[in-house]
C-alpha positions in Angstrom: 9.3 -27.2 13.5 12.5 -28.8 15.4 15.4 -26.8 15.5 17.5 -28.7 12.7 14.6 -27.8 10.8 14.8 -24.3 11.4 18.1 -24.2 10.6 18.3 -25.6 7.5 15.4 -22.8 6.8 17.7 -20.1 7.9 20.4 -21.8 5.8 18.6 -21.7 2.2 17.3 -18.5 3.0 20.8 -16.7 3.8 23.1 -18.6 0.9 25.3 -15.4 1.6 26.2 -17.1 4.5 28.3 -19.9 2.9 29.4 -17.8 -0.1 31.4 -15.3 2.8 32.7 -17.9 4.7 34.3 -19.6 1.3 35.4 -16.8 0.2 33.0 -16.4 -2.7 31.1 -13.3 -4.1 28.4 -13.0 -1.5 26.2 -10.9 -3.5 25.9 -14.2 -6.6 23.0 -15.8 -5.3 20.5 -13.3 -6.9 21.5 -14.8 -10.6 19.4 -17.7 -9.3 16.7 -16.6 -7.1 13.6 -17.3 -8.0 11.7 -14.5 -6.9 13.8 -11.9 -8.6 14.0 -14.2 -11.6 10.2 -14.0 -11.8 10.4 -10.1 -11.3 12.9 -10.3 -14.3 10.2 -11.8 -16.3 7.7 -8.5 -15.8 10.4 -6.0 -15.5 9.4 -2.3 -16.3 12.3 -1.0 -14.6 10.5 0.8 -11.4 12.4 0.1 -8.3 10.7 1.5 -5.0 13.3 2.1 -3.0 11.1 2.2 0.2 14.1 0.0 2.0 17.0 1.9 0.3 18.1 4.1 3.3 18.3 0.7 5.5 20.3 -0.6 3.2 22.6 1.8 2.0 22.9 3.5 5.3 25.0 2.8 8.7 23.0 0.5 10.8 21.0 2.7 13.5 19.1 -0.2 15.7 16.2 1.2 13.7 12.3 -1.2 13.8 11.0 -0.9 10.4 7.6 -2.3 9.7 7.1 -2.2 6.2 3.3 -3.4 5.2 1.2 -3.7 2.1 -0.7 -6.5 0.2 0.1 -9.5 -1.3 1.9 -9.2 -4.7 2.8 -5.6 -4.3 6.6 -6.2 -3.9 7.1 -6.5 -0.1 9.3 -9.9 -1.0 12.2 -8.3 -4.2 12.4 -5.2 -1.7 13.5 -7.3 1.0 15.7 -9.5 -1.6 16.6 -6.3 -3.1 18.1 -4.8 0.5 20.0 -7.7 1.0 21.7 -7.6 -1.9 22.8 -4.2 -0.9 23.8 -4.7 2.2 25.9 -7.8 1.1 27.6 -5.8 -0.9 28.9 -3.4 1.5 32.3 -3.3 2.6 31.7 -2.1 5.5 29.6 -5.1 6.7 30.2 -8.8 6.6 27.5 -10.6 4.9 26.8 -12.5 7.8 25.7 -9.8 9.7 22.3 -9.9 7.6 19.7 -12.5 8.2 16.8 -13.1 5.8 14.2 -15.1 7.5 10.9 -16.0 5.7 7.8 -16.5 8.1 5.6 -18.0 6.1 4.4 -21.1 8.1 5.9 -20.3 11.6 4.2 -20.0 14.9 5.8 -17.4 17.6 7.9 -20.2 19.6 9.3 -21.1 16.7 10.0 -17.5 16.0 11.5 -17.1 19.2 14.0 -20.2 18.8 14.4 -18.0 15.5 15.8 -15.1 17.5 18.7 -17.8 19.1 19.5 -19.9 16.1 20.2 -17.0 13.9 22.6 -15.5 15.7 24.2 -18.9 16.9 24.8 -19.8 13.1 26.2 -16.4 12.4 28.5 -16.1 15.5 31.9 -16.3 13.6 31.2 -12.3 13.1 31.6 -11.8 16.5 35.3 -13.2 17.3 37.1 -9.4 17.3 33.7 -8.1 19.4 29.7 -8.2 19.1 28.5 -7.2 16.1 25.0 -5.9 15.3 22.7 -7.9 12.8 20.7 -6.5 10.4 17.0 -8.9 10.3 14.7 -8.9 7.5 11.6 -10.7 8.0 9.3 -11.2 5.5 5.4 -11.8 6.1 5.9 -11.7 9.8 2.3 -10.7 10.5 1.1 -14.1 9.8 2.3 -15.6 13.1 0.0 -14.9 15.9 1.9 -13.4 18.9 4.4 -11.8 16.9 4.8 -8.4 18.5 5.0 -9.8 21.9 7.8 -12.2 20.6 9.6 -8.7 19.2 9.2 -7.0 21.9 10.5 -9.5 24.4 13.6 -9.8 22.3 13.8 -6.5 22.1 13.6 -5.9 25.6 16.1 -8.6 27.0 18.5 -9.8 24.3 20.9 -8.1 22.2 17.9 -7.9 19.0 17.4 -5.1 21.0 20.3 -3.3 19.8 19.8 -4.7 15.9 18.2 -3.3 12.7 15.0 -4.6 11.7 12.9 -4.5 9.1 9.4 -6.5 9.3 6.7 -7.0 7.0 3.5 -7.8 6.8 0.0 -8.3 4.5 -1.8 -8.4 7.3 -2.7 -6.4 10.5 -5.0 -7.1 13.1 -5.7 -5.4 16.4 -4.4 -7.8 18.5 -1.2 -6.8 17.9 -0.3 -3.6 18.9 2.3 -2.3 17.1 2.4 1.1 18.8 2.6 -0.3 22.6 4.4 -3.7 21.4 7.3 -2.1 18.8 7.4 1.5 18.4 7.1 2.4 22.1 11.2 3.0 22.6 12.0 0.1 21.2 12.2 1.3 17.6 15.7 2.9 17.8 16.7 6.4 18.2 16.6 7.4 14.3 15.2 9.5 12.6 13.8 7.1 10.0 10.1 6.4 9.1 9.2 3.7 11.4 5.5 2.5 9.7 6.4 2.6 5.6 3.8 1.3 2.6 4.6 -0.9 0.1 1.3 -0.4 -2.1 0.6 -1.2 -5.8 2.2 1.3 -8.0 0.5 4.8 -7.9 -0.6 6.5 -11.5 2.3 8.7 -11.7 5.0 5.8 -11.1 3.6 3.7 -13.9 3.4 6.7 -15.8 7.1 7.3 -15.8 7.7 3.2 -16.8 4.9 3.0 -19.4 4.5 6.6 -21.0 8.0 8.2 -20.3 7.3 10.9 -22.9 4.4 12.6 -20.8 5.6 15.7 -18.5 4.9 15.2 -14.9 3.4 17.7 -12.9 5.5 18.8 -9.3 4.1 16.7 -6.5 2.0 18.9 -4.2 0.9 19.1 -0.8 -2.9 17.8 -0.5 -3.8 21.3 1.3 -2.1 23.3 -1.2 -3.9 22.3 -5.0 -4.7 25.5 -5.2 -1.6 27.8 -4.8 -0.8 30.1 -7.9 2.6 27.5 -8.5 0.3 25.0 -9.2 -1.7 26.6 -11.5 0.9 27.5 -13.5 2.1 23.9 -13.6 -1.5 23.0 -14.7 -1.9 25.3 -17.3 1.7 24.2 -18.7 -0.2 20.9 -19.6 -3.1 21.9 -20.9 -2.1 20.4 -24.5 -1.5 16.8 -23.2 -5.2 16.3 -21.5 -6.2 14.1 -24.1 -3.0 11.9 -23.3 -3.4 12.2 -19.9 -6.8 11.2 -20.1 -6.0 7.6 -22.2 -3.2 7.1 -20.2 -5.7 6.8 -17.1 -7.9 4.9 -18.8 -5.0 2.2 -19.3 -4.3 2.7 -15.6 -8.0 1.9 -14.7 -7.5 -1.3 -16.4 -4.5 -2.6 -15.5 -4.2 -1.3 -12.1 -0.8 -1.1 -10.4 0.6 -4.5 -9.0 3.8 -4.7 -11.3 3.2 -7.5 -13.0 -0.4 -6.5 -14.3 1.3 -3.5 -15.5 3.9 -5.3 -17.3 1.7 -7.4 -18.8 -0.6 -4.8 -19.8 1.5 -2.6 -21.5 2.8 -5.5 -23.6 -0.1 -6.7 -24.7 -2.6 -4.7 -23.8 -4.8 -6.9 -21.2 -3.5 -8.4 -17.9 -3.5 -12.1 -17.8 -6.2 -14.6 -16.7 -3.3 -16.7 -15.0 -2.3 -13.6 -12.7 -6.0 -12.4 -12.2 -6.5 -16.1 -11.0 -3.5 -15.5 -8.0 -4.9 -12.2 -7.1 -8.6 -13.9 -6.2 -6.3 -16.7 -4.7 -5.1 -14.5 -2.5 -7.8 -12.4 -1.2 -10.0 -16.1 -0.8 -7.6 -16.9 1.4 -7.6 -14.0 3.6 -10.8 -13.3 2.9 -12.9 -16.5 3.3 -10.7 -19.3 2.8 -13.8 -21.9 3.9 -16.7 -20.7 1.8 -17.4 -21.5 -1.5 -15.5 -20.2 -4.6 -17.8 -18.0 -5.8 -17.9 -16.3 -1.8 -15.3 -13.6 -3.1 -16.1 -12.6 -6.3 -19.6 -11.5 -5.1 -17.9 -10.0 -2.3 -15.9 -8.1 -4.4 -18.9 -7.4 -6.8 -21.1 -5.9 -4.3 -18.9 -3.8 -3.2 -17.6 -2.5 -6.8 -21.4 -1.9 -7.5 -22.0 0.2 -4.2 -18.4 2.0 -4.1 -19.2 5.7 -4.5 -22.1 5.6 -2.0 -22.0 4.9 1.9 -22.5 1.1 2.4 -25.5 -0.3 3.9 -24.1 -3.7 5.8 -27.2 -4.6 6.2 -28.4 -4.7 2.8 -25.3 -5.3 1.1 -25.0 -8.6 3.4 -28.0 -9.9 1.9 -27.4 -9.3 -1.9 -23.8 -10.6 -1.7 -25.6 -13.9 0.3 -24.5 -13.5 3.4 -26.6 -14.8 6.5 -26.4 -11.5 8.7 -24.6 -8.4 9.4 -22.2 -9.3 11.4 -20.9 -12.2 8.4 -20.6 -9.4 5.9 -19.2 -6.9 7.9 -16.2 -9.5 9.4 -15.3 -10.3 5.8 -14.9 -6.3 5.1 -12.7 -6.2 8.4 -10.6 -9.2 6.6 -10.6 -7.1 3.2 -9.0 -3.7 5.0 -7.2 -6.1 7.1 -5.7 -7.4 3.9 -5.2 -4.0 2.9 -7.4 -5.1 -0.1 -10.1 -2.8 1.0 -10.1 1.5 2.2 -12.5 3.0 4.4 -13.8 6.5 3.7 -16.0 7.4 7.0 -18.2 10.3 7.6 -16.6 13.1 8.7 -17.2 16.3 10.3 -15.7 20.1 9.4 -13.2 19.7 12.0 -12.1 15.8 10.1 -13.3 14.1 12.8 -15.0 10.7 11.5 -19.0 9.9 12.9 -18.5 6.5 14.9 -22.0 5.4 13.9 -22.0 6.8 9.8 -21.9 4.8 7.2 -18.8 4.5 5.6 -17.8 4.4 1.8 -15.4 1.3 0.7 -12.8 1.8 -1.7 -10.8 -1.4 -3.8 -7.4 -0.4 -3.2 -6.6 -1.2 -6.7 -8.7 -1.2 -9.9 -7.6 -4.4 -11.0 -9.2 -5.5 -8.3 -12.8 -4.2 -9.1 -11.7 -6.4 -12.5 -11.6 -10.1 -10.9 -15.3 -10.8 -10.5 -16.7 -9.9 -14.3 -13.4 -11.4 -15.6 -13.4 -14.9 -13.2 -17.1 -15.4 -12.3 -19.5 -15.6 -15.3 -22.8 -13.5 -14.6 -21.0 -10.3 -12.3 -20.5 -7.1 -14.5 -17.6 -5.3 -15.2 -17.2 -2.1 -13.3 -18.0 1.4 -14.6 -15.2 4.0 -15.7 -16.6 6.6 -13.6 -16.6 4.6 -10.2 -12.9 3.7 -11.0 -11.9 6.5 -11.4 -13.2 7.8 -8.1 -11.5 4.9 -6.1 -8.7 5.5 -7.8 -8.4 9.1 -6.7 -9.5 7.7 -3.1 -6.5 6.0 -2.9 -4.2 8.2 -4.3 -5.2 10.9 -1.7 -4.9 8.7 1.6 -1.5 7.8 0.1 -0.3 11.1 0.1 -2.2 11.8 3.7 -0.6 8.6 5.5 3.2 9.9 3.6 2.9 13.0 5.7 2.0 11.4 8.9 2.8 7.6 9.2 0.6 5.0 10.7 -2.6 6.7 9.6 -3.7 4.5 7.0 -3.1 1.5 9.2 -5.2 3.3 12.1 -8.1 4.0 9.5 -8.1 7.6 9.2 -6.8 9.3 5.5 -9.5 10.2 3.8 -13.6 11.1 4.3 -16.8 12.5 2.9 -19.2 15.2 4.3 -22.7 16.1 3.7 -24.0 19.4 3.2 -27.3 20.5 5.0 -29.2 19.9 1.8 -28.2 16.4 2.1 -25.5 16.4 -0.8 -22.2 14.3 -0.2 -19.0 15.8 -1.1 -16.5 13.0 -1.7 -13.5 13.8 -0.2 -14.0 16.2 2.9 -11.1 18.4 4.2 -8.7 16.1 6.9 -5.9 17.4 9.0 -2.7 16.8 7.8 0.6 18.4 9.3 2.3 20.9 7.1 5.4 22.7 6.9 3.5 26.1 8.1 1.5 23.8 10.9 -1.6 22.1 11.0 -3.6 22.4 7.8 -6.6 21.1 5.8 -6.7 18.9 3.0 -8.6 20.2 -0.3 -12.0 19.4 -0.7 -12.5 17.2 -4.0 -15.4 16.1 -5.4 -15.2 13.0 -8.1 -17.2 14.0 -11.4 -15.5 11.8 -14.3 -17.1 14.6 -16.7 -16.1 16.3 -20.7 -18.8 18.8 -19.9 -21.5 20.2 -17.1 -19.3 20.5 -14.0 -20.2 23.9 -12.4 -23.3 22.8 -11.3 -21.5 20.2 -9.3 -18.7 22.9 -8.4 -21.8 25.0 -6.7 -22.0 22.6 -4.0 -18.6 22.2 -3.2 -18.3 26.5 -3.0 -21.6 26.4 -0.9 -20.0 23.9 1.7 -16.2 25.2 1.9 -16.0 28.4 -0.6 -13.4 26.7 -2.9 -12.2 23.5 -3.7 -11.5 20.3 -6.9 -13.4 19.0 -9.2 -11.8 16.3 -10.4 -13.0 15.7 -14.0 -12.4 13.8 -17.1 -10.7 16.2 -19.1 -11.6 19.9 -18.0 -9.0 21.7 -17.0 -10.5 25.5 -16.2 -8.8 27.3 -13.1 -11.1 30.2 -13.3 -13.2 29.6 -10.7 -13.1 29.1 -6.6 -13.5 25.7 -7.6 -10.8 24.4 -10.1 -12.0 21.8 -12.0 -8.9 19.5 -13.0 -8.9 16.5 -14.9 -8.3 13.5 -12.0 -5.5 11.8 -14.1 -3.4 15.5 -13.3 -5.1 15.3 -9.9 -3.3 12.1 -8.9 0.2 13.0 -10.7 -0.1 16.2 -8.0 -1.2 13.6 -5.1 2.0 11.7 -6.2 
């Protein structure tokens, strides 16, 4: 791309630009922007706020890399920090520079670096002034973290705020030696941040705003007295709870699905379509259409087990091993796809175990029964334990940041009978120190769940069940109904 090129794509991207410089209300150019016109359209009111403190805040020289999948929001959070941030008095608009990365290679990024601040220099007459960059799906150009960290290193970018995001993380770029290795900026802000499909409890709060939510809690604490007491509170809305997840199982979290579903009750084929767009061209852009959906479907069909690669390669038509097991690299890549390894009492994850796979949303699980004629539908109770999956390395990766991106949240332990429990005990940090995690075992149950309970006691003495709709705290083993669970997790 040749440099008038690049400027007239830092130009439509920044229409703030010309509106300060004439004198006009900088902050006018959302009433026509198309991607917040489209959010406009599916609008239940949630706004995540996972940039607010960049935005409302004095400019620190902070890094920000702010990741998450496609259609999750990434885009209207960065639109919606602008807008901030243009509004401020404090700054002049043309201290903030939008720059979309969709389609750019790194020397063009690098030229990017120049011609951005060239274009804005009027700012600097009285003195230098520091910029505020947002780039948006940055981790598609190869080479990016090098380019950051040179221009962090030797030009004044080094001194700016920055926030970039990403779909898509692969190990050749290092963020931790590349970007967060002093060159982050001496803040105290989160430096590694999550912008996933919208958890249980935060479409609760848009689409059933008369249900009481439980406190959040601590992952190692679900069974302090406080929270009993919280439980037992809700014991009369179970059965509320309980349909409430059910809806949540179908519709998933991506904003639009949940607007659509609450409105009419189903999420639309046209959106279901974009989703499998997206993940076939992460995914396995050259194989046929049908590649993905049995992708999808064998690992929907296999999800509260350890996977056999081997075997799974062949039933989802895969030549070999390695085939299947790059396309599941692509998938966590993607951030479509969470591991659950094998781990041992003290957390620590077998290198050679099998690993369970987890959809990170249970729309998802929906695409191939919905889009490919012949794949099933996926069951309730195997939902509901992905759901939970996710849900708890959330809350794991909010107490410590990065960890989700390095792999290591969540896992499952096996007793010396041979028994998996679900979700083993992990380190987290805690105000009091290191700590454990709760053991949880998944048994979407009305009835029968001691038996179950007995093996989780025999392993670590106490722990969750997370059932259907039992809510009984009068064992070592609480047994509480997983839509609770996850209101608890956050």
């Amino acid at each position: 791309m040749r440099d008038d090129e690049l400027r007239r794509l830092l130009s439509d991207a920044n229409p703030w630009w010309a509106a300060a410089a004439a004198g006009r209300d900088p902050t006018a150019w959302q009433e026509g922007n198309r991607t917040l016109l489209e959010r406009g359209r599916h609008d239940l009111g949630h706004r995540s706020g996972v940039l607010r403190d960049i935005a409302s805040e004095p400019l620190d020289g902070s890094l920000v890399i702010l990741t998450g999948p496609r259609r999750a929001g990434k885009t209207v959070a960065l639109l919606e920090a602008a807008a901030t941030l243009c509004g401020r008095a404090d700054l002049d608009p043309r201290q903030v520079i939008h720059v979309p990365c969709d389609g750019l290679a790194a020397r063009e990024l690098r030229r990017v670096f120049s011609l951005a601040r060239s274009l804005t220099r009027s700012v600097d007459l009285s003195g230098p002034r520091p910029r505020v960059w947002l780039f948006d799906e940055v981790s598609g150009i190869s080479g990016w973290t090098a380019a950051f960290k040179a221009a962090r290193d030797g030009t004044s970018f080094g001194d700016d705020t920055v926030v970039a995001t990403g779909s898509r993380w692969v190990s050749q770029e290092d963020l931790q030696a590349h970007l967060l290795a002093g060159r982050a900026g001496w803040g105290e802000r989160r430096r590694v941040r999550q912008l996933l499909p919208l958890t249980f409890r935060e479409v609760l709060a848009c689409t059933h705003p008369e249900l009481t939510l439980p406190p959040r809690v601590h992952p190692a604490r679900l069974q302090e007295p406080a929270v009993a007491a919280a439980l037992e509170a809700l014991a009369f809305s179970v059965d509320a709870y309980d349909l409430a997840w059910q809806d949540y199982l179908c519709s998933g979290g991506f904003p639009r699905a949940v607007a659509e579903h609450h409105r009419t009750g189903a999420v639309g084929l046209a959106y279901q379509r974009d989703l499998l767009a997206w993940l076939r061209a992460d995914v396995d852009a050259e194989a046929p259409l049908e590649s993905v959906p049995l992708l999808l479907s064998t690992l929907m069909e296999r999800m509260t087990s350890p996977l056999d690669v081997r075997k799974s390669a062949a039933i989802a038509g895969y030549g070999s091993r390695e085939a299947f097991a790059l396309r599941l690299r692509r998938l966590v890549n993607s951030q479509a796809l969470l591991r659950c390894p094998h781990r041992l009492d003290n957390g620590q994850a077998l290198a050679r175990g099998q690993a369970k796979h987890y959809l990170l949303d249970p729309l998802l699980a929906w695409l191939p029964g919905t889009l490919r004629a012949g794949l099933s539908a996926p069951a309730m109770p195997a939902l509901s334990e992905m759901a939970l999956a996710v849900a708890l390395a959330r809350a794991v990766d909010q107490l410590e940041e990065g960890r989700w991106l390095a792999d290591d949240t969540i896992g499952y332990s096996r007793t010396d009978s041979g028994r998996e429990i679900d979700f083993s005990p992990v380190p987290v940090p805690s105000p009091a120190g290191a700590a454990f995690t709760t053991p949880i075992e998944s048994k979407w149950v009305d009835q029968g769940w001691r038996q179950e309970a007995l093996v989780l006691e025999g392993r670590y003495g106490r722990g969750v069940m997370a059932t259907k709709s039992i809510l009984d705290l009068s064992h070592p083993s609480w047994a509480i109904p997983v839509p609770l669970l996850a209101c608890l997790l956050g």
